[in-house]
Jmol script that loads the backbone (N, CA, C; Angstrom):
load data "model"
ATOM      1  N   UNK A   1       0.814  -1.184   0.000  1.00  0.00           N
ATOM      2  CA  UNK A   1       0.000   0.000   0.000  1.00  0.00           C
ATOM      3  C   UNK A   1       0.859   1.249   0.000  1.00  0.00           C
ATOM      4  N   UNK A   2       2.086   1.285   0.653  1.00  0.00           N
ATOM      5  CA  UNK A   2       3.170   2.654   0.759  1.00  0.00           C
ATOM      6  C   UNK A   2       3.661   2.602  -0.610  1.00  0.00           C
ATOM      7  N   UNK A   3       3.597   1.618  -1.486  1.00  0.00           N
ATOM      8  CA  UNK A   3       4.230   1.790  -2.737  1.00  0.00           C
ATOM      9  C   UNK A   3       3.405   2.431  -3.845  1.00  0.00           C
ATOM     10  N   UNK A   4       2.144   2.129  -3.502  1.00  0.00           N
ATOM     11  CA  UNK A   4       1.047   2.153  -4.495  1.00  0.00           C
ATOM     12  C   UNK A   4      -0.014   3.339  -3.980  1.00  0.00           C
ATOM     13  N   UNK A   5       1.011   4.306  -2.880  1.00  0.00           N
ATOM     14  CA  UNK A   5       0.577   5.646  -2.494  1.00  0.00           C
ATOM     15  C   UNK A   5      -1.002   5.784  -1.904  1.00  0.00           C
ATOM     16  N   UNK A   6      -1.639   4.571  -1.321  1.00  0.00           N
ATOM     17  CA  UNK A   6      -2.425   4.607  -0.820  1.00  0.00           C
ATOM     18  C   UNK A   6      -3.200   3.415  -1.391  1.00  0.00           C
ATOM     19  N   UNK A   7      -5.032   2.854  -0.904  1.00  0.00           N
ATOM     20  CA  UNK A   7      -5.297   2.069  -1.036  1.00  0.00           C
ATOM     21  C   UNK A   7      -6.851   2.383  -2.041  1.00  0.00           C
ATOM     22  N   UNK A   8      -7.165   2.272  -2.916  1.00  0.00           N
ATOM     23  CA  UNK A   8      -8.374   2.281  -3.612  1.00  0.00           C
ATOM     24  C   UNK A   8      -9.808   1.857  -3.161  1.00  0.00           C
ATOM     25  N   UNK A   9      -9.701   0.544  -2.787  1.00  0.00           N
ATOM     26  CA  UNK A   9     -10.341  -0.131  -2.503  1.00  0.00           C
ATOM     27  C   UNK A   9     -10.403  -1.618  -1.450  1.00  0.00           C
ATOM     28  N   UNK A  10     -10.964  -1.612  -0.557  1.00  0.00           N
ATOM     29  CA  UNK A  10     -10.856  -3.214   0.241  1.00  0.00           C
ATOM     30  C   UNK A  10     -12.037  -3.745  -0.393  1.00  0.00           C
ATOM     31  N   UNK A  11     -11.845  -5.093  -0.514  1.00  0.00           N
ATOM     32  CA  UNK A  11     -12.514  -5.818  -1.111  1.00  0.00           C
ATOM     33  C   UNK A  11     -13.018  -7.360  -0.253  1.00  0.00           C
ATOM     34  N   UNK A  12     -13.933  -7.365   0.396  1.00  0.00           N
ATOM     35  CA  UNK A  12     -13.761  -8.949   1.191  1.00  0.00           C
ATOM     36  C   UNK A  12     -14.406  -9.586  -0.011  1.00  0.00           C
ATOM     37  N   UNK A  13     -14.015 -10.857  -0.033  1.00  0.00           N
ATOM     38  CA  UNK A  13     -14.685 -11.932  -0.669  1.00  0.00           C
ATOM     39  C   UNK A  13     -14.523 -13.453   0.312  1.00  0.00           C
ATOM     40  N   UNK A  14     -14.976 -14.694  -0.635  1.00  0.00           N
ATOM     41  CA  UNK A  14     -15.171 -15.306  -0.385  1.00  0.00           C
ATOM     42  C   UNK A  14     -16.439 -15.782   1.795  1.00  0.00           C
ATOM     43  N   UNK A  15     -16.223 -17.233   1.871  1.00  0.00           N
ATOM     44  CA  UNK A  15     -17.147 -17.150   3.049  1.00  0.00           C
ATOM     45  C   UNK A  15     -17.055 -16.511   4.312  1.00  0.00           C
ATOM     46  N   UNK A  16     -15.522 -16.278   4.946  1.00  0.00           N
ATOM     47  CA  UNK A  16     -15.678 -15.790   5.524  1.00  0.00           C
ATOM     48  C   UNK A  16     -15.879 -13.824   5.737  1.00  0.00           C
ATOM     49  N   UNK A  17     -15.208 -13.811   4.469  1.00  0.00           N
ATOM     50  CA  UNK A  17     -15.394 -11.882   4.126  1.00  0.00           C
ATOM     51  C   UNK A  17     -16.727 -11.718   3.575  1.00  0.00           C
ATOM     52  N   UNK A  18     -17.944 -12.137   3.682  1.00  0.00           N
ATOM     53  CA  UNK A  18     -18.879 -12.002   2.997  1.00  0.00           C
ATOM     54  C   UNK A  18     -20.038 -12.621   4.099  1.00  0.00           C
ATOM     55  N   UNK A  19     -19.667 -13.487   5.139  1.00  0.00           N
ATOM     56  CA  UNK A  19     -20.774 -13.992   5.593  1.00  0.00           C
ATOM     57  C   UNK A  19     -20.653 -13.114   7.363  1.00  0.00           C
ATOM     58  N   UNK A  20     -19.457 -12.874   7.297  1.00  0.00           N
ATOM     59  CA  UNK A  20     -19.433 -12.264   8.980  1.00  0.00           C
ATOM     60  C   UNK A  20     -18.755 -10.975   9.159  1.00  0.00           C
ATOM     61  N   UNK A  21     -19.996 -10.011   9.798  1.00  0.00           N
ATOM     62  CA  UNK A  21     -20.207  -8.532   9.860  1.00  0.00           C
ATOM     63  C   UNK A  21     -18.879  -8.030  10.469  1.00  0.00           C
ATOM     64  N   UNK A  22     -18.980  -9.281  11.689  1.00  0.00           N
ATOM     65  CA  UNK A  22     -17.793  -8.725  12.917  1.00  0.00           C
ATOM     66  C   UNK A  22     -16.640  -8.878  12.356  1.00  0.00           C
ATOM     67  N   UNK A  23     -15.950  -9.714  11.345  1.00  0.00           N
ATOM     68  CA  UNK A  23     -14.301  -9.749  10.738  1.00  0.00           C
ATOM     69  C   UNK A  23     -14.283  -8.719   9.504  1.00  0.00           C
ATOM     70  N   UNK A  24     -15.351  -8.491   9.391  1.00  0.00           N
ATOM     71  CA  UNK A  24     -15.227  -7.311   8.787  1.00  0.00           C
ATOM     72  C   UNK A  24     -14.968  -5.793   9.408  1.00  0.00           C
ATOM     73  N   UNK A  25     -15.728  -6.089  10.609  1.00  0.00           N
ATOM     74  CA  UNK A  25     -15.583  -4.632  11.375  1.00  0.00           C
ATOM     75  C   UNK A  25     -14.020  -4.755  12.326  1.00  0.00           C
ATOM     76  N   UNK A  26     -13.338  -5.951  12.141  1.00  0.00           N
ATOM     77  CA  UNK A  26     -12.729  -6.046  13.079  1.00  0.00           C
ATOM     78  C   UNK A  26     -11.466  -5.706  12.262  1.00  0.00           C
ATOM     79  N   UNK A  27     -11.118  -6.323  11.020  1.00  0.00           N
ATOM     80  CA  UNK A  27      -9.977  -6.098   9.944  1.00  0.00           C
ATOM     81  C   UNK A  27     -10.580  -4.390   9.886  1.00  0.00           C
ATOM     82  N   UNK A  28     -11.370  -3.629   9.339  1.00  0.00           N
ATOM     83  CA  UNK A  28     -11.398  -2.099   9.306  1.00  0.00           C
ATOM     84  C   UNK A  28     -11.202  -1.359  11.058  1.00  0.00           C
ATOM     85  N   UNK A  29     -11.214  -2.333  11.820  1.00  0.00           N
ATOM     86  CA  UNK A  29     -11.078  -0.883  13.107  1.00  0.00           C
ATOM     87  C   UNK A  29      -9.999  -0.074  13.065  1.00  0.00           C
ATOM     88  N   UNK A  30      -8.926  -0.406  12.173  1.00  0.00           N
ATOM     89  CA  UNK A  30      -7.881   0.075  12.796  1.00  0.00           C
ATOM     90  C   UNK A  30      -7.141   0.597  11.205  1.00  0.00           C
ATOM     91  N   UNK A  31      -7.985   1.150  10.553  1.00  0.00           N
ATOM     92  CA  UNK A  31      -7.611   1.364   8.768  1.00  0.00           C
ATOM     93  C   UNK A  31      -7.463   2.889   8.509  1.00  0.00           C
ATOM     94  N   UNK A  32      -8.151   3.529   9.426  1.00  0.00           N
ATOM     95  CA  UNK A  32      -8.561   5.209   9.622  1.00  0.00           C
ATOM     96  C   UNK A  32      -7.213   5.903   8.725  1.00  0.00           C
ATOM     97  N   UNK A  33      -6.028   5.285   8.713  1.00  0.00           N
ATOM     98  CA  UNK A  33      -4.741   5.789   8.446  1.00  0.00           C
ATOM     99  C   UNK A  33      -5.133   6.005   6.743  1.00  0.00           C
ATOM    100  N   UNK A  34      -6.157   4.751   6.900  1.00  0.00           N
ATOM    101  CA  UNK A  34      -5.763   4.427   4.920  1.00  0.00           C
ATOM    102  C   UNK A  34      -7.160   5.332   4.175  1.00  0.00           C
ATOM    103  N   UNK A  35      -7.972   5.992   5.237  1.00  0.00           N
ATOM    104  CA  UNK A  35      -9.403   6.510   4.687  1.00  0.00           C
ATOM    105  C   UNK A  35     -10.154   5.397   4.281  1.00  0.00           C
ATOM    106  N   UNK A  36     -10.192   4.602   5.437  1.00  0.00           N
ATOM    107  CA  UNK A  36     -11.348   3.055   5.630  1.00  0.00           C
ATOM    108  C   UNK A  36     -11.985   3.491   6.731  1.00  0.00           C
ATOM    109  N   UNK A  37     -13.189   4.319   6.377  1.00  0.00           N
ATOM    110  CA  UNK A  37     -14.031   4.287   7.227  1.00  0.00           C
ATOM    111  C   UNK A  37     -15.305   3.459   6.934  1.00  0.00           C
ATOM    112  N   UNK A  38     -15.394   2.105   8.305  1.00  0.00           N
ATOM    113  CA  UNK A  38     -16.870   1.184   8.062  1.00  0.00           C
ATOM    114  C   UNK A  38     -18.180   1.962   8.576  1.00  0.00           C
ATOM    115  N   UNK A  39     -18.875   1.432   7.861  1.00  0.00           N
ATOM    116  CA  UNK A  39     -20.461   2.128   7.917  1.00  0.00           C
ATOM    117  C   UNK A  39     -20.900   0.866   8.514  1.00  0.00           C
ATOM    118  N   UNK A  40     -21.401   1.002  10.086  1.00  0.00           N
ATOM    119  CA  UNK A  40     -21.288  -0.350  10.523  1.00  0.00           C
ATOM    120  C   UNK A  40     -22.974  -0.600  10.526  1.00  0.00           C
ATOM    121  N   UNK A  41     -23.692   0.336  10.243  1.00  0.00           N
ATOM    122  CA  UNK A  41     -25.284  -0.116  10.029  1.00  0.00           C
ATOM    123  C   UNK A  41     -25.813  -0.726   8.737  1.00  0.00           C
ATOM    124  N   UNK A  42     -24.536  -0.039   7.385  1.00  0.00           N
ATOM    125  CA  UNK A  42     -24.574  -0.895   6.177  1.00  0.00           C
ATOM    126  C   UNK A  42     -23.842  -2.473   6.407  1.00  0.00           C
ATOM    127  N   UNK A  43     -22.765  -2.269   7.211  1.00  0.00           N
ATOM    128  CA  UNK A  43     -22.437  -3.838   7.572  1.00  0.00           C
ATOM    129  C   UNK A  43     -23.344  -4.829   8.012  1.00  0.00           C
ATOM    130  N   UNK A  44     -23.568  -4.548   9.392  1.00  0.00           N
ATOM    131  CA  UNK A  44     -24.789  -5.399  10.040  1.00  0.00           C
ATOM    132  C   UNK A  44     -26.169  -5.491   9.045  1.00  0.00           C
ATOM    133  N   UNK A  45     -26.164  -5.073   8.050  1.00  0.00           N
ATOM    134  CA  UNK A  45     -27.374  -5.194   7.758  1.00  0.00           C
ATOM    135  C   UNK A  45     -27.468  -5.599   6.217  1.00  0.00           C
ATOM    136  N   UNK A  46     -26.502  -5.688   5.652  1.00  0.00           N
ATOM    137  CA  UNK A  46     -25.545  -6.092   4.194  1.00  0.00           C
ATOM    138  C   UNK A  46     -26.179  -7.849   4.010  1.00  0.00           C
ATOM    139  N   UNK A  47     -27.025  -8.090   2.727  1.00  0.00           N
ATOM    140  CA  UNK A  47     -26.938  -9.059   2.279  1.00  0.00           C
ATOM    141  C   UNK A  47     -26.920  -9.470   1.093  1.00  0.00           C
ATOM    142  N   UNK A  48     -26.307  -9.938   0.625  1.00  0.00           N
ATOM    143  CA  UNK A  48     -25.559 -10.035  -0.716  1.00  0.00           C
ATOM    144  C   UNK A  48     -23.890  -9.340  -0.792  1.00  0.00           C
ATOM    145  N   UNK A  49     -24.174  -8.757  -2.335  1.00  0.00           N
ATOM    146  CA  UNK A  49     -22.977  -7.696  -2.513  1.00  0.00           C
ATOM    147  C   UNK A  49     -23.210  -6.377  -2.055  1.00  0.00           C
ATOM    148  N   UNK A  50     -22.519  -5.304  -1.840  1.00  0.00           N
ATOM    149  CA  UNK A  50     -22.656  -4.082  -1.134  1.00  0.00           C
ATOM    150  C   UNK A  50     -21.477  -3.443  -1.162  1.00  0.00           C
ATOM    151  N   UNK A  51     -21.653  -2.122  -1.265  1.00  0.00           N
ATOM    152  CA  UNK A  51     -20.250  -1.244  -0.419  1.00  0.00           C
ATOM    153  C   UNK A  51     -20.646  -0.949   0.721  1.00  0.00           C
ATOM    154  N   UNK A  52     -20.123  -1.133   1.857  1.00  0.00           N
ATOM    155  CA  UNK A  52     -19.629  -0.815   3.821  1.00  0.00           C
ATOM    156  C   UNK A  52     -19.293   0.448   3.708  1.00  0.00           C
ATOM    157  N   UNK A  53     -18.856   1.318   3.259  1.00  0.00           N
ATOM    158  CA  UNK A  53     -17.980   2.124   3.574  1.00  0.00           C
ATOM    159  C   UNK A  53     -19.023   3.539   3.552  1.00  0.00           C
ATOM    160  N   UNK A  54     -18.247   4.554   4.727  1.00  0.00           N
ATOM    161  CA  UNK A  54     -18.999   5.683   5.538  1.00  0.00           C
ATOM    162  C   UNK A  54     -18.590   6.457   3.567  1.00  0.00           C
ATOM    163  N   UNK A  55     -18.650   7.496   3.895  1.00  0.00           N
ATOM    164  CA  UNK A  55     -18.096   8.871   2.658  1.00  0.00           C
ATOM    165  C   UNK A  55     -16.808   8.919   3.442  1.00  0.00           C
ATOM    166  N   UNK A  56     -15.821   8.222   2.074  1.00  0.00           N
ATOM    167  CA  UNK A  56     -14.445   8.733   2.128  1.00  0.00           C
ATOM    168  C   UNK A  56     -14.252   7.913   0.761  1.00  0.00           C
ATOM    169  N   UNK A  57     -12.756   8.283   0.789  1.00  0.00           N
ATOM    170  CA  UNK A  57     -11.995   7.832  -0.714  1.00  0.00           C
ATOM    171  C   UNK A  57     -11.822   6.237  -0.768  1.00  0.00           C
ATOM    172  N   UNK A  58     -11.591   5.653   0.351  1.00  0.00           N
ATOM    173  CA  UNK A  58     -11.245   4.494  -0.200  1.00  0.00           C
ATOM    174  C   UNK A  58     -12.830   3.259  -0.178  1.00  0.00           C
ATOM    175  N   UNK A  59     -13.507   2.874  -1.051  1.00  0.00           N
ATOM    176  CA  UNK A  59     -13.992   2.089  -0.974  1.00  0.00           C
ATOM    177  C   UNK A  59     -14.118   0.531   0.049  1.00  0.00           C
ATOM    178  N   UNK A  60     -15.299  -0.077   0.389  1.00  0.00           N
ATOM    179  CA  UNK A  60     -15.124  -1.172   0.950  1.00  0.00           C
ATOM    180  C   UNK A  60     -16.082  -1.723   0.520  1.00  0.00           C
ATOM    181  N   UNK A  61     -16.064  -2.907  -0.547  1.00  0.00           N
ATOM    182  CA  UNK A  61     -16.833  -3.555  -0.854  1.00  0.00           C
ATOM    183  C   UNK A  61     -16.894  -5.111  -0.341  1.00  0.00           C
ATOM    184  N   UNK A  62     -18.443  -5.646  -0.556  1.00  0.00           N
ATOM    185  CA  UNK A  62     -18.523  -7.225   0.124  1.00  0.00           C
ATOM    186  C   UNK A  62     -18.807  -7.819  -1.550  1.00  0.00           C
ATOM    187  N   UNK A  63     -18.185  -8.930  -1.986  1.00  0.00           N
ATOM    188  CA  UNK A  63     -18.444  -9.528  -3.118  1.00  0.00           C
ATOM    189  C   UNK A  63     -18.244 -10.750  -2.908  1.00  0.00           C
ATOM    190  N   UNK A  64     -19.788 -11.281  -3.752  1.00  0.00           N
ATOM    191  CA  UNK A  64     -19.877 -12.862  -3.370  1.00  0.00           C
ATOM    192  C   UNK A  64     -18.934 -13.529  -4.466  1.00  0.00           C
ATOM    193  N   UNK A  65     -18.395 -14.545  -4.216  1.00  0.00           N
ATOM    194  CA  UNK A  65     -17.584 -15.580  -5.213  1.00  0.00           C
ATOM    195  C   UNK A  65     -17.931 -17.000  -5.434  1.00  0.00           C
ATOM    196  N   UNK A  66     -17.881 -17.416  -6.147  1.00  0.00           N
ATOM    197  CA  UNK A  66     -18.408 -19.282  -6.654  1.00  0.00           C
ATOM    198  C   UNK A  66     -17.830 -19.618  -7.465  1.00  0.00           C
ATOM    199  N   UNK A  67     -16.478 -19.684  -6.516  1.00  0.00           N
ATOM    200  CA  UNK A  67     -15.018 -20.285  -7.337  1.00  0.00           C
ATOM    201  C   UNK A  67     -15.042 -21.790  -7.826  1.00  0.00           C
ATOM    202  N   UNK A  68     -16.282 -22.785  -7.454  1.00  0.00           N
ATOM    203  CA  UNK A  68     -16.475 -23.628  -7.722  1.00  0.00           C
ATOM    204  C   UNK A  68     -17.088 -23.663  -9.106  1.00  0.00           C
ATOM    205  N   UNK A  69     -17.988 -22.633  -8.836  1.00  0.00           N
ATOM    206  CA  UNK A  69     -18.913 -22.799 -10.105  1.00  0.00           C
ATOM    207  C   UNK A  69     -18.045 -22.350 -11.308  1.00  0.00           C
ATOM    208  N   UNK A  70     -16.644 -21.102 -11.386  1.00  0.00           N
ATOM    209  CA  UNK A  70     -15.910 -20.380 -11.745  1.00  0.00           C
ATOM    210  C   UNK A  70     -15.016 -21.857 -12.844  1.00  0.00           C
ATOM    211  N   UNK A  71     -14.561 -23.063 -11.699  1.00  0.00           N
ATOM    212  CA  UNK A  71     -13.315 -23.706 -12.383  1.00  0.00           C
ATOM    213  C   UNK A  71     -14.361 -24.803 -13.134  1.00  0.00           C
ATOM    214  N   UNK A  72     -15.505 -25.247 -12.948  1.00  0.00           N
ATOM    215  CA  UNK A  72     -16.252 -25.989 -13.456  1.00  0.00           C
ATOM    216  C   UNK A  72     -16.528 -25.116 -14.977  1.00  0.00           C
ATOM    217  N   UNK A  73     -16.992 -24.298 -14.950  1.00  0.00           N
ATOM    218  CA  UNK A  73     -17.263 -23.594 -16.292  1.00  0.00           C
ATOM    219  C   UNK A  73     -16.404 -23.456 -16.906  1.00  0.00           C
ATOM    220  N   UNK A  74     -15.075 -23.156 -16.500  1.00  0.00           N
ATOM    221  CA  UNK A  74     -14.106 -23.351 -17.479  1.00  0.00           C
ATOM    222  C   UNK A  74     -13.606 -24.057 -17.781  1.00  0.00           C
ATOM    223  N   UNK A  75     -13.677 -24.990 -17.255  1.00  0.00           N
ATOM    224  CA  UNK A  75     -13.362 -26.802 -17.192  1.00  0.00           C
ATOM    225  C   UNK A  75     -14.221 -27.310 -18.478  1.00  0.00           C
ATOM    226  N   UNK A  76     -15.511 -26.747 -17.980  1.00  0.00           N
ATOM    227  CA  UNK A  76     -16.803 -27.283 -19.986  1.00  0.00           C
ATOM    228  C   UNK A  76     -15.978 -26.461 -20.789  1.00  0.00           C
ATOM    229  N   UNK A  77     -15.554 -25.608 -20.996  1.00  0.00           N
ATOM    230  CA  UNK A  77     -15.465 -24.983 -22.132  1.00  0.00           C
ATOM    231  C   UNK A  77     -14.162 -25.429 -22.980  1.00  0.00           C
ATOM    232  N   UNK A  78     -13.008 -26.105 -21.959  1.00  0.00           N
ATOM    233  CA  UNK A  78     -11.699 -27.415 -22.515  1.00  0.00           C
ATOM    234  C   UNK A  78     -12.343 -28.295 -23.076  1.00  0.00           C
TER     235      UNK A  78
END
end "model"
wireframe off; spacefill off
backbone 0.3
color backbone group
């Protein structure tokens, strides 16, 4: 992140970045440095995909993944 002059975007995926509010609020408590501020009423209350994040620059998005379904489809298409 010091190389790349700051951070754009956090991104959780997969089950555990997507299914639990609290490792989400718990990886952002301490981000304030990077302009990660959590919107913790959009957290707790987030189902599906979503952006978390209060008004600031760096984004925090929740994105679902189905890396299963991902290597199977490309697996039909060999």
């Amino acid at each position: 992140m010091a190389s790349m002059n700051g951070l754009d975007m956090l991104v959780f995926t997969g089950t555990a970045g997507t299914r639990s509010a609290s490792l989400r609020k718990m990886i952002c408590s301490d981000l304030e440095y990077l302009d990660v501020y959590l919107d913790e009423a959009k957290n707790d209350s987030l189902e599906g995909d979503g952006f978390i994040n209060r008004h600031s620059k760096t984004g925090i998005a929740v994105i679902e993944t189905d890396e299963m379904r991902e290597i199977a489809n490309q697996a039909s298409e060999l």
